[in-house]
C-alpha positions as CSV (number, residue, x, y, z in Angstrom):
1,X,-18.0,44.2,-23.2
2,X,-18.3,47.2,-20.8
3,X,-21.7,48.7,-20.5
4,X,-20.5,52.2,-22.1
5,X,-18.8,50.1,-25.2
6,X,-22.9,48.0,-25.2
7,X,-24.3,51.7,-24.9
8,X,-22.2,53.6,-27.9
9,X,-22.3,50.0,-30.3
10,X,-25.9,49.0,-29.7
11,X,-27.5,52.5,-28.6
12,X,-25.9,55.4,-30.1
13,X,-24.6,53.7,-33.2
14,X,-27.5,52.5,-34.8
15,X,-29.0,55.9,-35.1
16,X,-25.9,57.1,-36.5
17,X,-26.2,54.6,-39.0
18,X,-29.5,55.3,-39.6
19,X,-29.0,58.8,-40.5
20,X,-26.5,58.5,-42.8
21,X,-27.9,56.2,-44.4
22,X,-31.6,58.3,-45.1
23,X,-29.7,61.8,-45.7
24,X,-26.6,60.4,-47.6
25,X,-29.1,58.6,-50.1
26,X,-31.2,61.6,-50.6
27,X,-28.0,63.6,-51.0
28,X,-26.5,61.3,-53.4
29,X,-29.6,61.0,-55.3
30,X,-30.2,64.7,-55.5
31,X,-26.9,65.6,-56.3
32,X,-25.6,62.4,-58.3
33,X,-28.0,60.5,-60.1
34,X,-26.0,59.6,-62.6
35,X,-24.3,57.4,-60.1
36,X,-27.3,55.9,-58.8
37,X,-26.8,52.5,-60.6
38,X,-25.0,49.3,-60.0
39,X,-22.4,49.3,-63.0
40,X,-22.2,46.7,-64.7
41,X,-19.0,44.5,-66.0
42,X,-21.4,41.7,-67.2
43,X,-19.5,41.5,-70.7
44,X,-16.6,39.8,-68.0
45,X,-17.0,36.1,-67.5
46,X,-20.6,36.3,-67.7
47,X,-21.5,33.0,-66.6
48,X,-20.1,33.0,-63.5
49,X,-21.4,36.7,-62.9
50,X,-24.9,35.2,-63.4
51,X,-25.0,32.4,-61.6
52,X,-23.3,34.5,-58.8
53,X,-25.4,37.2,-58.8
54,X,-28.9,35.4,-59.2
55,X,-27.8,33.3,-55.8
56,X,-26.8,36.5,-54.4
57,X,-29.4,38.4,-54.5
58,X,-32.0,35.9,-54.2
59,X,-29.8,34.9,-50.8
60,X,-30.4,38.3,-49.8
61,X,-33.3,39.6,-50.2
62,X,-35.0,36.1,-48.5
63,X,-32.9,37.3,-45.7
64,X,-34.0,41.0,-45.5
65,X,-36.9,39.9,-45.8
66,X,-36.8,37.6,-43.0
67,X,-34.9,39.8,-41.0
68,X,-37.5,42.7,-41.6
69,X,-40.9,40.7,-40.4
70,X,-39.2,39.1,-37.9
71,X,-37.4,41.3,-35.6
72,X,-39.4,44.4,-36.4
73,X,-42.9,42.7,-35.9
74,X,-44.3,43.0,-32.4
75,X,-44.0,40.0,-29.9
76,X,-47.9,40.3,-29.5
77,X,-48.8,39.4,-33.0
78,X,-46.6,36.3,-33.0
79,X,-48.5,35.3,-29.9
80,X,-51.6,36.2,-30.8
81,X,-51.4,34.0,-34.2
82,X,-50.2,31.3,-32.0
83,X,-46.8,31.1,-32.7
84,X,-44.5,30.2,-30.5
85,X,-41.0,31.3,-30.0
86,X,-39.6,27.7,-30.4
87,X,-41.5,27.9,-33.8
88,X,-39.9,31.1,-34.7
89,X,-36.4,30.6,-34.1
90,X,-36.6,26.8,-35.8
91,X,-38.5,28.3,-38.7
92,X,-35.5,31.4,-38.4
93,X,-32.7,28.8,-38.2
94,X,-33.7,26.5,-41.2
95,X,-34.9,29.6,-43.9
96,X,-32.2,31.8,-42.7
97,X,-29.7,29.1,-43.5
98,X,-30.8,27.7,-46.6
99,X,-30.9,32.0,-47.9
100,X,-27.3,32.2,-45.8
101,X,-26.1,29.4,-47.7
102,X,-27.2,30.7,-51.4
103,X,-26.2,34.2,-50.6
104,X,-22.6,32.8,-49.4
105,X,-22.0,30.6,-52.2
106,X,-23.3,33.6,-54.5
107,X,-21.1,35.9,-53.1
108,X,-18.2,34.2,-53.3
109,X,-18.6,33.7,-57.4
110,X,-18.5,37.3,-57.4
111,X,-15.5,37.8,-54.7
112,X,-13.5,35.7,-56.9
113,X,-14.9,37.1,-60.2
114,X,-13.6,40.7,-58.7
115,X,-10.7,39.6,-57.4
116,X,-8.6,37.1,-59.2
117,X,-10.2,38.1,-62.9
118,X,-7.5,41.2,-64.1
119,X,-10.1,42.6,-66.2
120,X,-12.6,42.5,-63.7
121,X,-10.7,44.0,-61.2
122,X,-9.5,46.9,-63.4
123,X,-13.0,48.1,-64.0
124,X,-14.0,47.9,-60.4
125,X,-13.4,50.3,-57.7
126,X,-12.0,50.1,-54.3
127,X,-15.8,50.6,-52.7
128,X,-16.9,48.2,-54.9
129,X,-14.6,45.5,-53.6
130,X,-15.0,46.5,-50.7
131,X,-18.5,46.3,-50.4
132,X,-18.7,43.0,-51.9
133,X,-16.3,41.7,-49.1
134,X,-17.8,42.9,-46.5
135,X,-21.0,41.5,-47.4
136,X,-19.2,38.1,-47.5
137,X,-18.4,38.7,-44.0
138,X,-21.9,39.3,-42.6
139,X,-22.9,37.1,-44.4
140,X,-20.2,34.5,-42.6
141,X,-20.7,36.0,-39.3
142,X,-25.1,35.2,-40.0
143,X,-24.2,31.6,-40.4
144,X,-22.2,31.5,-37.4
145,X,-24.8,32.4,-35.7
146,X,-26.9,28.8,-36.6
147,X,-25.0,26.8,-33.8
148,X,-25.8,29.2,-31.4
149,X,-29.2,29.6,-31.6
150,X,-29.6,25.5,-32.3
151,X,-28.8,25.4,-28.7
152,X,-31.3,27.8,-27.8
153,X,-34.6,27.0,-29.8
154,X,-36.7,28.1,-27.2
155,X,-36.3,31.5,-28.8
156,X,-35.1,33.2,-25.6
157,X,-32.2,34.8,-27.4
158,X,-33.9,36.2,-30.3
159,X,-36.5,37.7,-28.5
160,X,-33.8,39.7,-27.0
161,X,-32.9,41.1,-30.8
162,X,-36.3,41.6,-31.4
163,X,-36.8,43.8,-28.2
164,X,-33.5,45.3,-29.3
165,X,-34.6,46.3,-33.1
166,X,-37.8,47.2,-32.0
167,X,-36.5,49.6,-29.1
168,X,-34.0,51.3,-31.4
169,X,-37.3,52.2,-33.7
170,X,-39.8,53.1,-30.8
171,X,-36.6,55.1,-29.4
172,X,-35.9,53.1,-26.0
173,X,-33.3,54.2,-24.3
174,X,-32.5,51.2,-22.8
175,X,-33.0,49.4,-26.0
176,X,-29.0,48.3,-25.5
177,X,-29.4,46.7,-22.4
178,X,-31.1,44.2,-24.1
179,X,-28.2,42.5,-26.5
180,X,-26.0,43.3,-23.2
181,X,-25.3,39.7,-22.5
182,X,-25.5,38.4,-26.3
183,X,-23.2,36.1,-27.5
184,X,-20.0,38.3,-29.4
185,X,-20.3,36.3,-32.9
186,X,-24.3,38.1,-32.5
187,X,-22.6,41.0,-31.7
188,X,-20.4,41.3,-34.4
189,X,-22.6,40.5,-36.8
190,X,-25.3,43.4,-35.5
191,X,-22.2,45.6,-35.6
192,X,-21.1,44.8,-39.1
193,X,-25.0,45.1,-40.5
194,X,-24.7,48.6,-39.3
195,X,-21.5,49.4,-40.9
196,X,-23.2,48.2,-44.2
197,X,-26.1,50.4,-43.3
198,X,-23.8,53.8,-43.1
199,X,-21.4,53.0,-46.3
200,X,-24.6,52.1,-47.7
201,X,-25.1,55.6,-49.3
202,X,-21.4,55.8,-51.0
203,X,-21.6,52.4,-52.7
204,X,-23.2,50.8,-55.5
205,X,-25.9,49.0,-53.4
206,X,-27.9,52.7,-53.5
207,X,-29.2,50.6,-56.8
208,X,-31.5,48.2,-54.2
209,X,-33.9,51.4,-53.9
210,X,-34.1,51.7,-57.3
211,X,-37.3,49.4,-58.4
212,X,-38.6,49.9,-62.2
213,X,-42.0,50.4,-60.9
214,X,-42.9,52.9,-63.1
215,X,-42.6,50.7,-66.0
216,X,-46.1,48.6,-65.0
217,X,-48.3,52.0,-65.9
218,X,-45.6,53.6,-68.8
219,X,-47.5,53.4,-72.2
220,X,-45.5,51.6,-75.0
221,X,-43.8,52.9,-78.2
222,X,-44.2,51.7,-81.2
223,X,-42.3,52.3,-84.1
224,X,-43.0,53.9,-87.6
225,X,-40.7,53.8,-90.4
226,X,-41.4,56.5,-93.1
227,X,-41.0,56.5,-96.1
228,X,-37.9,58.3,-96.1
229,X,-36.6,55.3,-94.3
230,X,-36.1,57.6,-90.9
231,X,-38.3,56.6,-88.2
232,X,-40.2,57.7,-85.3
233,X,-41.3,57.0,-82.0
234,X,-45.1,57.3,-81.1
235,X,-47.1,56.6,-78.0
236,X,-50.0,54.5,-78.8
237,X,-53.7,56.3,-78.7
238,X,-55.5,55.6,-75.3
């Protein structure tokens, strides 16, 4: 890959995806929040929509999760703490798989739940599918990823993604150069994470920065039935 291609893909690109990402979700929200939800055809073969989804998402957020801490925290606390990079990328390899692995097999229940039931695929839309699909992909390329790094557990290569995440946050403008020489299946997969990232805002998964948090500190209700048999909501007395 030519170091202009490395430069646009790994250095101008991410912030593009960034962008769009912040301001189309605060568009969206702003302007269509009856939209902001996930839809739901769970009435539709809802077994295999459950067990599906629960692998799915569990998959997924293990591996944002993982994903977050690890390329985002700085080298200096991981040797601080002690560990070493060997540790971290055998620690990466094993939990990343065993998330990849539930996420994929998730993923595919609901690729074939969207795709091959008719009444499925008549309530879905095209972003939906394709969403979906795409996700099944990454998630594809992040396993492809294992033998690769297997034959580089002294961490040397995924110190270079963490130098690279962390220089597109601290603005580095040579933060590129350092996924230059990356394997491609590494590159594909950083390119296809960022993709996500920008149709992020114009698909259902705007639903993921929705948490009901607000339901912890909302009072109850409680019901009262008069005696003309209508009824009435009331909030209890603090």
């Amino acid at each position: 890959m030519s170091g202009f291609l490395n430069s646009l893909l790994f250095g101008i690109y991410p912030y593009i995806a960034l962008a769009v990402l912040i301001l189309g979700s605060i568009i969206r929200y702003d302007r269509e929040p009856y939209t902001w939800r996930s839809g739901s055809s769970q009435l539709l073969r809802r077994k295999q929509l459950m067990w599906g989804s629960v692998l799915f998402h569990l998959g997924v957020l293990f591996i944002f999760a993982g994903h977050l801490v690890g390329l985002l925290t700085p080298i200096v606390i991981f040797d601080t703490l002690g560990i070493s990079h060997s540790a971290k990328q055998t620690l990466a390899v094993v939990a990343g798989g065993i998330a990849g692995v539930m996420a994929i097999i998730g993923a595919t229940l609901l690729v074939h739940r969207r795709l091959f039931d008719p009444r499925v695929r008549a309530s879905s839309s095209t972003t939906d599918t394709l969403i979906i699909i795409l996700l099944w992909v990454q998630l594809f390329l992040g396993l492809s990823t294992i033998p690769t790094s297997l034959a580089h557990l002294d961490g040397h290569e995924m110190v270079k993604f963490m130098n690279w995440a962390q220089g597109i946050f601290t603005f580095n403008p040579e933060a590129a150069s350092y996924v230059a020489e990356a394997p491609l299946v590494f590159k594909l997969h950083l390119f296809l994470g960022l993709t996500i990232l920008l149709l992020f805002p114009f698909t259902r998964l705007v639903h993921m920065l929705s948490a009901p948090v607000r339901y912890l500190w909302r009072p109850g209700y409680q019901v009262v039935r008069q005696r003309n048999g209508s009824s009435v909501n009331r909030a209890p007395a603090e």
